[in-house]
C-alpha positions as CSV (number, residue, x, y, z in Angstrom):
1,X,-11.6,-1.9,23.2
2,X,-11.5,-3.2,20.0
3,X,-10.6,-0.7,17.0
4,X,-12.2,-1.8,13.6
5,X,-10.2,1.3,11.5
6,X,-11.1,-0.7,8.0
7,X,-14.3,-1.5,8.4
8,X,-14.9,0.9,5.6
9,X,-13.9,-1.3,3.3
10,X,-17.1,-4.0,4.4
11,X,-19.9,-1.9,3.5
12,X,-21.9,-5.1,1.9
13,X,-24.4,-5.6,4.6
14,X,-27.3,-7.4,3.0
15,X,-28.1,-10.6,4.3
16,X,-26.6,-12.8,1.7
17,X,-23.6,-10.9,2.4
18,X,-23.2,-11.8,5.7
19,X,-24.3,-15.3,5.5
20,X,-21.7,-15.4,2.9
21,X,-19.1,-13.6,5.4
22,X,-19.4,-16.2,7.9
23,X,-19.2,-19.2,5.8
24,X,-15.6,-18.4,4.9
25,X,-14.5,-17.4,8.4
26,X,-16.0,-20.7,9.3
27,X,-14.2,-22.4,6.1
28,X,-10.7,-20.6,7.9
29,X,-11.4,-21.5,11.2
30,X,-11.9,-25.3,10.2
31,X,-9.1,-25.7,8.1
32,X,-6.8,-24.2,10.9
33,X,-8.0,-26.6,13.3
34,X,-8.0,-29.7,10.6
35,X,-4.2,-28.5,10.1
36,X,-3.3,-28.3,13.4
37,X,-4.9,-31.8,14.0
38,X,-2.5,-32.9,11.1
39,X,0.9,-32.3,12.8
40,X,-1.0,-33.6,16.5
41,X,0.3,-36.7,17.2
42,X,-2.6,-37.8,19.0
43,X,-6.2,-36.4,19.2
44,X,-9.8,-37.8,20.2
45,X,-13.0,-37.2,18.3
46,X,-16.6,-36.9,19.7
47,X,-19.3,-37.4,17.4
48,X,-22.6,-37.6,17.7
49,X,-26.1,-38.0,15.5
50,X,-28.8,-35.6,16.9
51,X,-32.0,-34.8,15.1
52,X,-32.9,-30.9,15.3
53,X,-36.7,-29.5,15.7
54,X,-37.1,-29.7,11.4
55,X,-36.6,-33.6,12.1
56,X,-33.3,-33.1,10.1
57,X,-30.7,-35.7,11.0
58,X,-27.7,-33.6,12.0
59,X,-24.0,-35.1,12.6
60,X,-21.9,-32.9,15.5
61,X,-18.4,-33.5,15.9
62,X,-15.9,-32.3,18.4
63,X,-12.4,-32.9,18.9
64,X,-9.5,-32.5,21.4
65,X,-6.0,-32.7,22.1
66,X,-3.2,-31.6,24.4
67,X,-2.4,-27.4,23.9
68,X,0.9,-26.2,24.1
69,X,0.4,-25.6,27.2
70,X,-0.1,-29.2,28.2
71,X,-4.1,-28.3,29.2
72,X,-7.1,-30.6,26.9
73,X,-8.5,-28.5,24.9
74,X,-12.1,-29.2,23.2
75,X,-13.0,-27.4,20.2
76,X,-16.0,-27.5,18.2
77,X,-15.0,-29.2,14.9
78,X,-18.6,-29.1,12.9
79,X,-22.0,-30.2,12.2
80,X,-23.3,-31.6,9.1
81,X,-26.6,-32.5,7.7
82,X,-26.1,-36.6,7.4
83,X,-28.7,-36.8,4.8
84,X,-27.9,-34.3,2.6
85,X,-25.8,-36.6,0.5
86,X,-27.3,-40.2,1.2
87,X,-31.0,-42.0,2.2
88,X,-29.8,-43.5,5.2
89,X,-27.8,-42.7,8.7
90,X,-26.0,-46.0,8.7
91,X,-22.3,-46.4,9.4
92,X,-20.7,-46.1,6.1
93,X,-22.6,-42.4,5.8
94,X,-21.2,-41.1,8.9
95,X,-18.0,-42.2,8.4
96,X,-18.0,-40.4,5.0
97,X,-19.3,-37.3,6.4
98,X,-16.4,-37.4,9.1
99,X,-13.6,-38.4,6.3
100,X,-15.0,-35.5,4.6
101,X,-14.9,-32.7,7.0
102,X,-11.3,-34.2,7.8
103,X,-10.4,-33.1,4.5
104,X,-10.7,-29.6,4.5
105,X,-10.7,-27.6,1.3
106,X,-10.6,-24.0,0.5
107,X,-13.0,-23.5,-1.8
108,X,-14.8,-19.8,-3.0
């Protein structure tokens, strides 16, 4: 069982809170795999355009390569809203969207 001794020190529970608690772990958790997919010498990426039930056109992206362990592994690698910085799914968008969440920054 899993002990969570300093919890006391998260006593921010409102809603933005959290929100904003998992947008960092998922900021860590990306740039981890982003670096990790730096030093691989080979990987594959999977990416598809899906639109969601708010007919919001949503890019999904995920990736593998070989573990230490000489097993594939496939890890989710993220999911962006395509039009949130351009008018138009067309090539040149997604393939900005991709070089973006490629290059990972740490920012808070």
């Amino acid at each position: 069982m899993l002990r969570l001794e300093k919890m006391k020190h998260f006593q921010h529970r409102s809603a933005g809170s959290t929100i904003e608690i998992f947008l960092t772990l998922s900021k860590v958790l990306k740039l981890r795999e982003v670096e990790a997919l730096k030093k691989s010498k080979a990987f594959g990426l999977l990416v598809d355009e899906v639109t969601d039930i708010a007919v919001q056109e949503q890019l999904i992206a995920f990736v593998q390569d070989v573990g230490d362990e000489g097993h594939p592994l496939v890890k989710f690698l993220f999911i962006d809203d395509v039009l949130e910085q351009s008018s138009s799914v067309n090539a040149k968008t997604i393939a900005k969207c991709i070089q973006d969440n490629l290059t990972v920054n740490l920012t808070f």
